[in-house]
PDB file of N, CA, C and O in Angstrom:
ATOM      1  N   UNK A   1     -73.352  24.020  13.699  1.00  0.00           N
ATOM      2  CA  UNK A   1     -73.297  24.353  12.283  1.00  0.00           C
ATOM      3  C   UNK A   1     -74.688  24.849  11.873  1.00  0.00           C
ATOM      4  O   UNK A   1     -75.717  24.186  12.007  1.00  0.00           O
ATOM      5  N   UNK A   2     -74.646  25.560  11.578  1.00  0.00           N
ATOM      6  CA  UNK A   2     -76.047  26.257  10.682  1.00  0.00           C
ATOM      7  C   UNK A   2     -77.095  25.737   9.681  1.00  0.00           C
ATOM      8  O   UNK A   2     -76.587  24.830   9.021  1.00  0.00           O
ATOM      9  N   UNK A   3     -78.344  25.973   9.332  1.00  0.00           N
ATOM     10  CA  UNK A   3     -78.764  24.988   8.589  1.00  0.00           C
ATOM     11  C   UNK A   3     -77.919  25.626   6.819  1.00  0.00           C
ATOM     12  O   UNK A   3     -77.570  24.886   5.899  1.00  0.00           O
ATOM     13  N   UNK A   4     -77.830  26.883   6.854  1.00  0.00           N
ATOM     14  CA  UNK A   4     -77.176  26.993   5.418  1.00  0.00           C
ATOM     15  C   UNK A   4     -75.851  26.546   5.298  1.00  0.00           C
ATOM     16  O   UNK A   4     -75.635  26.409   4.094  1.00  0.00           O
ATOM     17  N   UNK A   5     -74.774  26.226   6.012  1.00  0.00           N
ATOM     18  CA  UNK A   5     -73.514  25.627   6.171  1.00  0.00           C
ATOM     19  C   UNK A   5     -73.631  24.206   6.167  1.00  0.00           C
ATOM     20  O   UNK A   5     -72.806  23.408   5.723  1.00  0.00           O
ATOM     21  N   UNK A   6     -75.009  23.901   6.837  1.00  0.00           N
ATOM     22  CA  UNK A   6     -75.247  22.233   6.914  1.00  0.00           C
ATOM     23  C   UNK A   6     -75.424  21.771   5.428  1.00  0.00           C
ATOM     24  O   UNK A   6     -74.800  20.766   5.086  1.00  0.00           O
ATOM     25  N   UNK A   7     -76.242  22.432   4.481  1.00  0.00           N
ATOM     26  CA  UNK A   7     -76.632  22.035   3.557  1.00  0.00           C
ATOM     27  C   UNK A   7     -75.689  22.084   2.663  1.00  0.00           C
ATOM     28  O   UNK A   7     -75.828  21.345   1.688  1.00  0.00           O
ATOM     29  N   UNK A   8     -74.719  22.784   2.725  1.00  0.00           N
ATOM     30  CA  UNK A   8     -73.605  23.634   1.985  1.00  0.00           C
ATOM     31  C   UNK A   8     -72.600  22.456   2.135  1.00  0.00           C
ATOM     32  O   UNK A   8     -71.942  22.359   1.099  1.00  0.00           O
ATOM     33  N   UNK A   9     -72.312  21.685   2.908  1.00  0.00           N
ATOM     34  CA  UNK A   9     -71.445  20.577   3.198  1.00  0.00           C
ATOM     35  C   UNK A   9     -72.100  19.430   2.772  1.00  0.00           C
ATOM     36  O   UNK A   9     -71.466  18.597   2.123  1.00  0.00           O
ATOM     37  N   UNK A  10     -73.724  19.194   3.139  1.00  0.00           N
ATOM     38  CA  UNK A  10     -74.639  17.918   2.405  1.00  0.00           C
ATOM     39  C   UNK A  10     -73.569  17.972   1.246  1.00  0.00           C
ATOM     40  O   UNK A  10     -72.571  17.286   1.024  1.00  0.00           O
ATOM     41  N   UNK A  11     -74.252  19.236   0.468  1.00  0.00           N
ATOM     42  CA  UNK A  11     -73.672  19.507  -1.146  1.00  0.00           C
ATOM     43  C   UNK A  11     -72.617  18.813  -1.449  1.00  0.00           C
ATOM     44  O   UNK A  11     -72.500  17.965  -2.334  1.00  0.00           O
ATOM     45  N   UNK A  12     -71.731  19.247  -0.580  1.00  0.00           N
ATOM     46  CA  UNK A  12     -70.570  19.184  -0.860  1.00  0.00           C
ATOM     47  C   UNK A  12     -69.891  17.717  -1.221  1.00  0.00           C
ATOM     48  O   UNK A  12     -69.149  17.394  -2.149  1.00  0.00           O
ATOM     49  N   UNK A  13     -70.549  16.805   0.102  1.00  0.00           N
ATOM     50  CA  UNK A  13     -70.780  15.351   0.204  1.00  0.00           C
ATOM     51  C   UNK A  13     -71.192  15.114  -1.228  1.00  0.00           C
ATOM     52  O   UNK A  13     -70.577  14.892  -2.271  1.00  0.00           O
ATOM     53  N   UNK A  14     -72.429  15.238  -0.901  1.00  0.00           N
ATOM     54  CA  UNK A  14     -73.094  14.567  -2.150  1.00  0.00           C
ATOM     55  C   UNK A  14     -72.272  14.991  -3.612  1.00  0.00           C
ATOM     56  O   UNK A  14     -72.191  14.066  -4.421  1.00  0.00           O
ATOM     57  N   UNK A  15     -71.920  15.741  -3.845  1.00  0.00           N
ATOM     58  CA  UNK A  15     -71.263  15.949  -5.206  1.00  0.00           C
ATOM     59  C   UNK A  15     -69.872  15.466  -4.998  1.00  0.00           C
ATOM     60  O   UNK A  15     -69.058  15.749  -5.878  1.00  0.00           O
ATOM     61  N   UNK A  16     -69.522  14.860  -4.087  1.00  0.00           N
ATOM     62  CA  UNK A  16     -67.967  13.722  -3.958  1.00  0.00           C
ATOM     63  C   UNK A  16     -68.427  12.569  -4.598  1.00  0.00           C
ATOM     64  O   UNK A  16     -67.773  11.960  -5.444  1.00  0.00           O
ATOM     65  N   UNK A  17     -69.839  12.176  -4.104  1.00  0.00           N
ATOM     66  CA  UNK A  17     -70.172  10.858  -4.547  1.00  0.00           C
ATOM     67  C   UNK A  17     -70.761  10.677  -5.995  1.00  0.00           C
ATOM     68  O   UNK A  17     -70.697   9.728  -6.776  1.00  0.00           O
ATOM     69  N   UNK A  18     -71.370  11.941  -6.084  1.00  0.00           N
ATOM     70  CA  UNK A  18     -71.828  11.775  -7.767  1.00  0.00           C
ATOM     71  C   UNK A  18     -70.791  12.160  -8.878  1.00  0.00           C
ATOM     72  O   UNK A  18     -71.037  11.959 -10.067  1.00  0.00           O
ATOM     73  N   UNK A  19     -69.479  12.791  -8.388  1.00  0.00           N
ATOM     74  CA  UNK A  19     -67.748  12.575  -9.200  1.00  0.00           C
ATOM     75  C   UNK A  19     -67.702  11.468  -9.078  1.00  0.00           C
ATOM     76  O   UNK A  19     -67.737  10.895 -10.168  1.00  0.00           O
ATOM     77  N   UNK A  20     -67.656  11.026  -8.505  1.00  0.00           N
ATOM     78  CA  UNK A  20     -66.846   9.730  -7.787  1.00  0.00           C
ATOM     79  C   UNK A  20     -67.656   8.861  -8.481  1.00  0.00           C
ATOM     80  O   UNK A  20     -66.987   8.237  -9.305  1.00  0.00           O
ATOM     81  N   UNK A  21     -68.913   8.540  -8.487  1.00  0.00           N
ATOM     82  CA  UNK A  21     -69.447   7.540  -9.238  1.00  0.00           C
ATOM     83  C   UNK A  21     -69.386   7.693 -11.165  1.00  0.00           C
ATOM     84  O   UNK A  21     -69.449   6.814 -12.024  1.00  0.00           O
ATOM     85  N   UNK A  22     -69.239   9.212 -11.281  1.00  0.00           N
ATOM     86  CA  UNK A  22     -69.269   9.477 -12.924  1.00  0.00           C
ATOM     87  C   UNK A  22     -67.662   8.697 -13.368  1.00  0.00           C
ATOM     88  O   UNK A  22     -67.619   7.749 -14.152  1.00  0.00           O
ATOM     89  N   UNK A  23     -66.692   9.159 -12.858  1.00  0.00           N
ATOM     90  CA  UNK A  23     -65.368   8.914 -12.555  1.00  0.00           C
ATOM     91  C   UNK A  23     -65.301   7.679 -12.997  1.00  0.00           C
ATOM     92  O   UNK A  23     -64.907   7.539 -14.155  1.00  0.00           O
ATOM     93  N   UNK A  24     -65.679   6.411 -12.171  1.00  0.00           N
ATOM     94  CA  UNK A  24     -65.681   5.075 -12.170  1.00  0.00           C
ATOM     95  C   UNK A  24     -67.020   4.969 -13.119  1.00  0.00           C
ATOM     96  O   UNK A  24     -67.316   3.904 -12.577  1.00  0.00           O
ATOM     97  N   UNK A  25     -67.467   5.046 -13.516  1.00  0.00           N
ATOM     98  CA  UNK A  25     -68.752   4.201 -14.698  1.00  0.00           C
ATOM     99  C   UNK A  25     -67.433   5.100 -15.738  1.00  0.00           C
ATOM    100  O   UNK A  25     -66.252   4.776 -15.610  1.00  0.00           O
ATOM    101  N   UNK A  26     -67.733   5.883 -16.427  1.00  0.00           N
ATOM    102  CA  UNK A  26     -67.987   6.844 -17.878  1.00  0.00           C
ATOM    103  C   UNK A  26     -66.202   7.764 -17.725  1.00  0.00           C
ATOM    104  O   UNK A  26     -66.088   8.680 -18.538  1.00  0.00           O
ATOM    105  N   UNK A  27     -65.563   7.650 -17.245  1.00  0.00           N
ATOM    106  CA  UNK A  27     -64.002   7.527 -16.919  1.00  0.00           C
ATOM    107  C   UNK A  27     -63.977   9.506 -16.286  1.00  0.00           C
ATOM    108  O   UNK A  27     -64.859  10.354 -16.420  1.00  0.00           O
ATOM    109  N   UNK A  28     -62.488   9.632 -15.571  1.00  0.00           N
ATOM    110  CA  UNK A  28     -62.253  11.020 -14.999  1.00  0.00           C
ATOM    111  C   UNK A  28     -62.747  11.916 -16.071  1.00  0.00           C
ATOM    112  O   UNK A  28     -63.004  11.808 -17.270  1.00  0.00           O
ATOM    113  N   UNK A  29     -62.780  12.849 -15.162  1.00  0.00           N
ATOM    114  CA  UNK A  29     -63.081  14.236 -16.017  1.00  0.00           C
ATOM    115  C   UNK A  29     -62.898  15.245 -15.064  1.00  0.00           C
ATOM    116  O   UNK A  29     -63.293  15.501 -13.926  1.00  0.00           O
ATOM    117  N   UNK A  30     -61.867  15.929 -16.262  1.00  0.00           N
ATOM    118  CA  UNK A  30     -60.889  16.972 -14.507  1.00  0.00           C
ATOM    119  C   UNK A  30     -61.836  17.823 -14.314  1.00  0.00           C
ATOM    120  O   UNK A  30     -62.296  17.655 -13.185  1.00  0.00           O
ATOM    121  N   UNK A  31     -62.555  18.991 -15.097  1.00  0.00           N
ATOM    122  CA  UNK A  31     -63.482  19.778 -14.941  1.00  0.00           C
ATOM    123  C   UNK A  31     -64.713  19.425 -13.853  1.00  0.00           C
ATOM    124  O   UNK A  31     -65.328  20.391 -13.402  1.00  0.00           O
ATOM    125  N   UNK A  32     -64.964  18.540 -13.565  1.00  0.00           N
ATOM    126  CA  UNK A  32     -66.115  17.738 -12.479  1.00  0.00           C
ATOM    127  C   UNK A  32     -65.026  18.201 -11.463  1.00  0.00           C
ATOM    128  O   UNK A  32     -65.169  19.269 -10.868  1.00  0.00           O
ATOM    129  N   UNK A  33     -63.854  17.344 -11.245  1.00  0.00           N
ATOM    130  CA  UNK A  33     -62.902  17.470 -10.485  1.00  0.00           C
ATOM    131  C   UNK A  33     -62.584  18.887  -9.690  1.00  0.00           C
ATOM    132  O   UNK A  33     -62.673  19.176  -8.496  1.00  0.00           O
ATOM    133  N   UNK A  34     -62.193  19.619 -10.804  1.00  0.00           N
ATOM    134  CA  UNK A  34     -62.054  21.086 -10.525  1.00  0.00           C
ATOM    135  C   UNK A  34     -63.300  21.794  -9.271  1.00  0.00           C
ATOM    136  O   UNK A  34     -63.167  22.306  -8.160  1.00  0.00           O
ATOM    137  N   UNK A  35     -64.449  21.498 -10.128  1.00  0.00           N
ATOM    138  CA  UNK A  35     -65.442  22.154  -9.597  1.00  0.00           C
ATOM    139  C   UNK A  35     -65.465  21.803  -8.500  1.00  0.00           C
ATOM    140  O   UNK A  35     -65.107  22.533  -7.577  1.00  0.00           O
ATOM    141  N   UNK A  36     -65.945  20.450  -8.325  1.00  0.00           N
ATOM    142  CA  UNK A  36     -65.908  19.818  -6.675  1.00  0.00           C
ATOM    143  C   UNK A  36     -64.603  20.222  -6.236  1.00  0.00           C
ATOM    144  O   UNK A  36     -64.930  19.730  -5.156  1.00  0.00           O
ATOM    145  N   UNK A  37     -63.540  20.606  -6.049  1.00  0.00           N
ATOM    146  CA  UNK A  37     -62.461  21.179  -5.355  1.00  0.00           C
ATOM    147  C   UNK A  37     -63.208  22.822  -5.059  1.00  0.00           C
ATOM    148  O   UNK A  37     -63.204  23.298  -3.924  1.00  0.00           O
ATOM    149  N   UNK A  38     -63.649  23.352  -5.912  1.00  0.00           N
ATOM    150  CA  UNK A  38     -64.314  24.529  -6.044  1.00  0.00           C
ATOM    151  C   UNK A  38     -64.815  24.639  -4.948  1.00  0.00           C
ATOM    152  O   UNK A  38     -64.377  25.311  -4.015  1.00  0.00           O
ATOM    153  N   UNK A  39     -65.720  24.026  -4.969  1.00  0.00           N
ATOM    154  CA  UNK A  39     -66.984  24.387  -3.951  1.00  0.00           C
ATOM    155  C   UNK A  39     -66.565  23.437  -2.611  1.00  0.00           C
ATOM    156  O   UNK A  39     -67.359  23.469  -1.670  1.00  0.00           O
ATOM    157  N   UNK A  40     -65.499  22.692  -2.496  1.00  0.00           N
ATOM    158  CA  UNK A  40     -65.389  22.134  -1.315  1.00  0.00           C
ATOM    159  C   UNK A  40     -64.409  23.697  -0.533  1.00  0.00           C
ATOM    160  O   UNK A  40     -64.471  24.108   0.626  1.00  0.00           O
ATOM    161  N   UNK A  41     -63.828  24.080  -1.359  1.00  0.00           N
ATOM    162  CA  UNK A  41     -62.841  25.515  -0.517  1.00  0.00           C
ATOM    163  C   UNK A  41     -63.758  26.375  -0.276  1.00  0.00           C
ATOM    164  O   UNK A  41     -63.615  27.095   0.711  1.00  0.00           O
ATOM    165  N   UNK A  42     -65.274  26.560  -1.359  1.00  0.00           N
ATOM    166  CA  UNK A  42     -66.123  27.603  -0.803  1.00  0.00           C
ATOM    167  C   UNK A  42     -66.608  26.982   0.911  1.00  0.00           C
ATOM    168  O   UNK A  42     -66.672  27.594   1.977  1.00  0.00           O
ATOM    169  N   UNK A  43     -66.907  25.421   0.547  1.00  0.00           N
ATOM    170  CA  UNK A  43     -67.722  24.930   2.066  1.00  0.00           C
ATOM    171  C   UNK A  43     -66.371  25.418   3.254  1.00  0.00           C
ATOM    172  O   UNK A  43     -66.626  26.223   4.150  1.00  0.00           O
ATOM    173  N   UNK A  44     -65.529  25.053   3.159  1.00  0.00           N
ATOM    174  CA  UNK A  44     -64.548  25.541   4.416  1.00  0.00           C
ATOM    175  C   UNK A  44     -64.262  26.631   4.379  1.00  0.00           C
ATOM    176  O   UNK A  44     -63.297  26.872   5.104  1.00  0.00           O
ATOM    177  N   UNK A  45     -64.701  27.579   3.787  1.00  0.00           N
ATOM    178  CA  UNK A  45     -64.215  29.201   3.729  1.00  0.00           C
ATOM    179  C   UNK A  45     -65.687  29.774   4.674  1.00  0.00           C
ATOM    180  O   UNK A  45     -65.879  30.594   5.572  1.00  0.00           O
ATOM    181  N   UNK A  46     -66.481  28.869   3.922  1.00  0.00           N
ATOM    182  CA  UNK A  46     -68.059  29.346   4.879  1.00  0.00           C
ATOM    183  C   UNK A  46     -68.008  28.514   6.589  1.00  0.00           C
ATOM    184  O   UNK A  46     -68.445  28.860   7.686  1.00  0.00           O
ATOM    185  N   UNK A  47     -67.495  27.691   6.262  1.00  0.00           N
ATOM    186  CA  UNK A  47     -67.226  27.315   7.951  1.00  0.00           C
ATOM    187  C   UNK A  47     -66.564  28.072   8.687  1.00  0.00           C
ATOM    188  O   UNK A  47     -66.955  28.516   9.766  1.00  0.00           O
ATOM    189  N   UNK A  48     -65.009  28.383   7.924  1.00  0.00           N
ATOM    190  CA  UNK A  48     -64.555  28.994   9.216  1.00  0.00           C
ATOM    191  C   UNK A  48     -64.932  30.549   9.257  1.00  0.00           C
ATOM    192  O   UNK A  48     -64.528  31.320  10.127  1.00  0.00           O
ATOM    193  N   UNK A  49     -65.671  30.856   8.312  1.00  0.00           N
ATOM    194  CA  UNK A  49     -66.323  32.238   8.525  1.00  0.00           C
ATOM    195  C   UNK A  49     -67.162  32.103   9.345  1.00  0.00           C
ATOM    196  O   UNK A  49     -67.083  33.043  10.136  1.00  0.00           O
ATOM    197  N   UNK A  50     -68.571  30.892   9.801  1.00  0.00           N
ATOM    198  CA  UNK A  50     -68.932  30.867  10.345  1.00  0.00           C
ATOM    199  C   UNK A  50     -68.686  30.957  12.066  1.00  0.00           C
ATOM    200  O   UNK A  50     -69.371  31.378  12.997  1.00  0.00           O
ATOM    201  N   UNK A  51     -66.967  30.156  11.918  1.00  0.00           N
ATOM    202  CA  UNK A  51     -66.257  30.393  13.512  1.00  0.00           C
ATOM    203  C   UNK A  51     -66.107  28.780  13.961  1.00  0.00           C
ATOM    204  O   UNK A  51     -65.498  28.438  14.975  1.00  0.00           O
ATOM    205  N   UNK A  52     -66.865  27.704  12.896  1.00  0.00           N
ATOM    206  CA  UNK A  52     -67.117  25.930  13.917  1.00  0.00           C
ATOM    207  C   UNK A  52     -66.055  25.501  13.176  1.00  0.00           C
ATOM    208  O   UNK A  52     -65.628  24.355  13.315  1.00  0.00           O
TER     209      UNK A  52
END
């Protein structure tokens, strides 16, 4: 995996956990939701473009 695909998935991680923690303290919020769905289809669109 690449270091820009690597980081691109960190991201991706890390903004599961900072939904995920807003979610549970301060209640859902689909728009957070949305986005992180967003950018998790950009991270696997850049993977398998990448070919791994």
């Amino acid at each position: 995996m690449p270091g820009s695909t690597k980081t691109m998935a960190g991201l991706t991680v890390g903004g599961l956990v900072v939904v995920t923690a807003y979610s549970v303290t301060l209640g859902s919020n689909g728009w957070l939701w949305f986005t992180w769905v967003v950018l998790m289809l950009v991270t696997l669109g850049a993977l398998v473009a990448r070919g791994s």
